[in-house]
C-alpha positions as a Markdown table, in Angstrom:
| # | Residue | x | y | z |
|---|---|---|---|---|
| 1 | Unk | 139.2 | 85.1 | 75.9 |
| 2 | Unk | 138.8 | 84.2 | 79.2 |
| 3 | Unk | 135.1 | 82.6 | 78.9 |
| 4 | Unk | 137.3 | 80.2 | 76.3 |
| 5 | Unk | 139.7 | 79.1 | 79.2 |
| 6 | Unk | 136.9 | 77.8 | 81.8 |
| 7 | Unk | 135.5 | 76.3 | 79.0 |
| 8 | Unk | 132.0 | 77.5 | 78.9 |
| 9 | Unk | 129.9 | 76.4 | 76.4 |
| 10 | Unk | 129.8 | 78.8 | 73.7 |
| 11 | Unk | 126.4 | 79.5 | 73.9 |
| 12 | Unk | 126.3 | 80.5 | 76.8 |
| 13 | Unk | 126.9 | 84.2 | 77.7 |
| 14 | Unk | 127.8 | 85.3 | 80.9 |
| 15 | Unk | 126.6 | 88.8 | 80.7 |
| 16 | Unk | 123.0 | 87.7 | 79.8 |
| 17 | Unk | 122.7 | 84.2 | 82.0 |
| 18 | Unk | 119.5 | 83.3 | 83.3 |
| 19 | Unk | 119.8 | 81.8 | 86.6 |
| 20 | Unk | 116.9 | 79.2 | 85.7 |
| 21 | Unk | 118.3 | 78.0 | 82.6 |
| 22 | Unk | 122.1 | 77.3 | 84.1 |
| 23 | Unk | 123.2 | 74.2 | 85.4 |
| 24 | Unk | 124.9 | 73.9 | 88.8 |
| 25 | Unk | 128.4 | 73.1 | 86.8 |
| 26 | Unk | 127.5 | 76.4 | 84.6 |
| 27 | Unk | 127.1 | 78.3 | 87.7 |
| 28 | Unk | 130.2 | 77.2 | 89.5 |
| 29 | Unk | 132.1 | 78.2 | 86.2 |
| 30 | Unk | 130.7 | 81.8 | 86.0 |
| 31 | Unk | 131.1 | 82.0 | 89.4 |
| 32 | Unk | 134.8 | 81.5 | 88.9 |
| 33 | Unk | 134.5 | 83.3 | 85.5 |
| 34 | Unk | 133.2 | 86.5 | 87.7 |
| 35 | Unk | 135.5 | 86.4 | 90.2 |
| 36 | Unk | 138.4 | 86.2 | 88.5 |
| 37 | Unk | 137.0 | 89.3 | 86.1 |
| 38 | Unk | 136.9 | 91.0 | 89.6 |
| 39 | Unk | 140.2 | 90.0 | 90.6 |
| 40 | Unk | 142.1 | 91.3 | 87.1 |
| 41 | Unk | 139.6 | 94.8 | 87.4 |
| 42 | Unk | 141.3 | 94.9 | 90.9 |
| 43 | Unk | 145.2 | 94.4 | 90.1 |
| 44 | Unk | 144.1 | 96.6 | 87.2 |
| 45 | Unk | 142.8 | 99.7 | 89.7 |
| 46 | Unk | 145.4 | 99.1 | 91.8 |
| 47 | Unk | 148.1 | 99.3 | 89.2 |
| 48 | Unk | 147.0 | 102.7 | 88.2 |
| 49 | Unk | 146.4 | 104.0 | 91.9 |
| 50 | Unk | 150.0 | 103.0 | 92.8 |
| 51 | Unk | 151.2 | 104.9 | 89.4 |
| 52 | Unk | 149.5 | 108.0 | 90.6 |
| 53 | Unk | 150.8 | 107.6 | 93.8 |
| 54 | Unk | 154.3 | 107.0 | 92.8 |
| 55 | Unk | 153.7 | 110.1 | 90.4 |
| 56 | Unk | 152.7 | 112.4 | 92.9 |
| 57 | Unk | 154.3 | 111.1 | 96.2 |
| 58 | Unk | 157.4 | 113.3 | 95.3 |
| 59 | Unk | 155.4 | 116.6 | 95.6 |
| 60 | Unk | 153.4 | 115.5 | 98.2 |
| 61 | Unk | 157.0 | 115.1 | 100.0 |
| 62 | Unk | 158.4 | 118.2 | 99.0 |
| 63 | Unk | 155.1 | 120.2 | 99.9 |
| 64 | Unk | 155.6 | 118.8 | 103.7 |
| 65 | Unk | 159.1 | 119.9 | 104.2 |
| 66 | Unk | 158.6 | 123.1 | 102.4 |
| 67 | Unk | 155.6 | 123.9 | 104.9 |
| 68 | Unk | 157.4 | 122.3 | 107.7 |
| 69 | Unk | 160.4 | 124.2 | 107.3 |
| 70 | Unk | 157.8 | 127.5 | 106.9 |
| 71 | Unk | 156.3 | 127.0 | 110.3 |
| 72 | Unk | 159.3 | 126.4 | 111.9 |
| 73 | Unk | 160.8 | 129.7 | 110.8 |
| 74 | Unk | 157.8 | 132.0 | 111.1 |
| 75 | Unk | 158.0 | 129.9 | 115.1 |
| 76 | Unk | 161.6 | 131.2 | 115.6 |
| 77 | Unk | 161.1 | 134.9 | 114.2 |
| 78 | Unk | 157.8 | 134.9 | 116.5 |
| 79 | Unk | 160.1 | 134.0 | 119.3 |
| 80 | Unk | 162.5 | 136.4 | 118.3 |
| 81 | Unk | 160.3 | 139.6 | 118.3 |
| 82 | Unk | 158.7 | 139.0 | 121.6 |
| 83 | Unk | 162.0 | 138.1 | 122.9 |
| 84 | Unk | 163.2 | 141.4 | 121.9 |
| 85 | Unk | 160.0 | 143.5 | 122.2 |
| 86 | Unk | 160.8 | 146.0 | 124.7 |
| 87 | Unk | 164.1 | 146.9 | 122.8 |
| 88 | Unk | 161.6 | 146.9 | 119.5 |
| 89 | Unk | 159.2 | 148.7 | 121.1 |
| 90 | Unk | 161.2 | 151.6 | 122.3 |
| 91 | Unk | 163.4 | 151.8 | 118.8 |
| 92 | Unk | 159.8 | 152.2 | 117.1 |
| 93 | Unk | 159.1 | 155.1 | 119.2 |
| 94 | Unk | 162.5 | 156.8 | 118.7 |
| 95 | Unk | 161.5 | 157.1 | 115.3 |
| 96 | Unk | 159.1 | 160.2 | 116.1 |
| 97 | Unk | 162.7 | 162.0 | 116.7 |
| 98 | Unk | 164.2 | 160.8 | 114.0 |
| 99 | Unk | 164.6 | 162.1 | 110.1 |
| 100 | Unk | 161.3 | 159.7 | 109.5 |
| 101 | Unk | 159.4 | 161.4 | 111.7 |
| 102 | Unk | 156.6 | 162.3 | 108.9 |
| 103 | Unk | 156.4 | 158.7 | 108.0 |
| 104 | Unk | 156.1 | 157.7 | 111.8 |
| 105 | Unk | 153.3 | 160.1 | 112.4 |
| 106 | Unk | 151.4 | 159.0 | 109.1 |
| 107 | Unk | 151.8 | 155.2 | 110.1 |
| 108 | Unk | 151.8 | 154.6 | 113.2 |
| 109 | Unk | 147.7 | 154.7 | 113.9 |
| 110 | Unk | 147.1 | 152.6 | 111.4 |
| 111 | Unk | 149.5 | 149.8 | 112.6 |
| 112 | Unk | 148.3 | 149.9 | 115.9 |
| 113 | Unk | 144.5 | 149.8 | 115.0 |
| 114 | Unk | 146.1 | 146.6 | 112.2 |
| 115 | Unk | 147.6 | 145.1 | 115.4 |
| 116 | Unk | 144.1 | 145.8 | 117.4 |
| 117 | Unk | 142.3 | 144.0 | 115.2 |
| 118 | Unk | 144.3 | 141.3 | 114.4 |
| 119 | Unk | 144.1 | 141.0 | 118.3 |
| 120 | Unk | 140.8 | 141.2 | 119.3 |
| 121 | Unk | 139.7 | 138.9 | 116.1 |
| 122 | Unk | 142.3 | 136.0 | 118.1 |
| 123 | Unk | 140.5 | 136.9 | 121.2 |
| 124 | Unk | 136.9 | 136.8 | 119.4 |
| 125 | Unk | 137.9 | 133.5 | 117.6 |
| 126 | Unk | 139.5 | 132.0 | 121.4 |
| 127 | Unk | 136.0 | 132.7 | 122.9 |
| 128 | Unk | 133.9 | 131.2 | 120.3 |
| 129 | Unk | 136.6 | 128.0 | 120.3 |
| 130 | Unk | 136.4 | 127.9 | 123.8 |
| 131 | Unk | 132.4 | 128.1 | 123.6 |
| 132 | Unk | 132.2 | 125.8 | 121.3 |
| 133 | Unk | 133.8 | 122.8 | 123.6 |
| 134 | Unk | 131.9 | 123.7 | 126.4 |
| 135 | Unk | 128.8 | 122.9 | 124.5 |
| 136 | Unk | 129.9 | 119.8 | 123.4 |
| 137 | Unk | 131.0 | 118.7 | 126.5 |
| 138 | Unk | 127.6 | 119.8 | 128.2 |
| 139 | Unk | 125.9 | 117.9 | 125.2 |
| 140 | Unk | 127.7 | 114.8 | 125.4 |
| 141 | Unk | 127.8 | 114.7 | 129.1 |
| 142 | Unk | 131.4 | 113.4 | 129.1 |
| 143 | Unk | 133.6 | 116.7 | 130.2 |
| 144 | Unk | 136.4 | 117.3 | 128.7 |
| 145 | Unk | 138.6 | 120.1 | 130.8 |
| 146 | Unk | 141.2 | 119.0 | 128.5 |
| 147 | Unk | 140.0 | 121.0 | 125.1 |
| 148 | Unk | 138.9 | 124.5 | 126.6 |
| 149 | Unk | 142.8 | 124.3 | 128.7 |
| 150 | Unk | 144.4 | 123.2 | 125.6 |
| 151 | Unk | 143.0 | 125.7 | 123.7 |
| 152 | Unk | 143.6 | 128.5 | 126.3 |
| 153 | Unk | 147.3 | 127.3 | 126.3 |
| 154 | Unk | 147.5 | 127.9 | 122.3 |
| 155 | Unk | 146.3 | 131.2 | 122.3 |
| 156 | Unk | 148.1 | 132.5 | 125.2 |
| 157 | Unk | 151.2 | 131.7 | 123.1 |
C-alpha cells in the first residue's frame, strides 16, 4: 500500500531492486519508501514495549515496596536483638534451670555451632571481598582505600 503512495512504478519492487538498473529518482523514492518502513516498524516496537511496560510496571512497583519494607524490618529486629543481647543472652541461659531444661541441653550445641558457622562463613566471605579489592587496586594501579574501608564498615555492622 505504501509502494502505491510514493508512487513507484509498478514494476519496480523494492525488495528485489538492483542498484544498477534504478534511476537516481527511483532511488530517492525507495530511500524514502525504506525509511519510512523503518519508522512505522519503530512506532510499532515501541508501542508494544510501552504495553509491556505499562502491564508490568505495577508489579515491578509493588515488588520494590514489598522488598523495601522487608529490609527495613529485618534492619530494625537486627537492631533490636543486639540492643537487647545481654538481657537475651542471660534469659537463654536461664533456660538450663527451667522446666525446658531437656530441650535446652538438646539444642543449644547445635545453635551455637549454626551461629559459628554462619559467622565464620561472613568472616571467610569479608576476607575474600576484602582480597579481592586489593588486587584490583594493585592491578589497576589507581588505589582505592575507599572499597576495602567500606567493606570493613559493612561487615562490622
Amino acid at each position: 500500500m505504501y509502494k502505491q503512495s510514493i508512487q513507484l512504478a509498478s514494476d519496480v519492487d523494492p525488495e528485489h531492486a538492483i542498484d544498477a538498473e534504478i534511476s537516481e529518482a527511483t532511488r530517492e523514492k525507495l530511500k524514502k519508501y525504506y525509511d519510512r518502513e523503518a519508522e512505522l516498524l519503530m512506532n510499532s516496537l515501541v508501542t508494544k514495549q510501552v504495553g509491556k511496560v505499562s502491564e508490568h510496571l505495577p508489579k515491578l512497583i509493588n515488588h520494590l515496596y514489598q522488598g523495601t519494607g522487608t529490609i527495613l524490618l529485618a534492619l530494625l529486629f537486627s537492631f533490636l536483638i543486639l540492643f537487647d543481647s545481654i538481657r537475651l543472652g542471660s534469659l537463654m541461659k536461664s533456660l538450663h534451670d527451667s522446666r525446658l531444661r531437656d530441650f535446652y541441653q538438646e539444642t543449644a550445641q547445635p545453635v551455637i555451632r549454626f551461629a559459628y558457622v554462619v559467622g565464620r562463613d561472613s568472616s571467610t566471605s569479608y576476607d575474600r571481598l576484602r582480597q579481592y579489592f586489593s588486587d584490583v587496586d594493585r592491578i589497576n594501579g589507581t588505589g582505592h582505600p575507599v572499597s576495602c574501608a567500606f567493606i570493613s564498615d559493612c561487615f562490622r555492622l
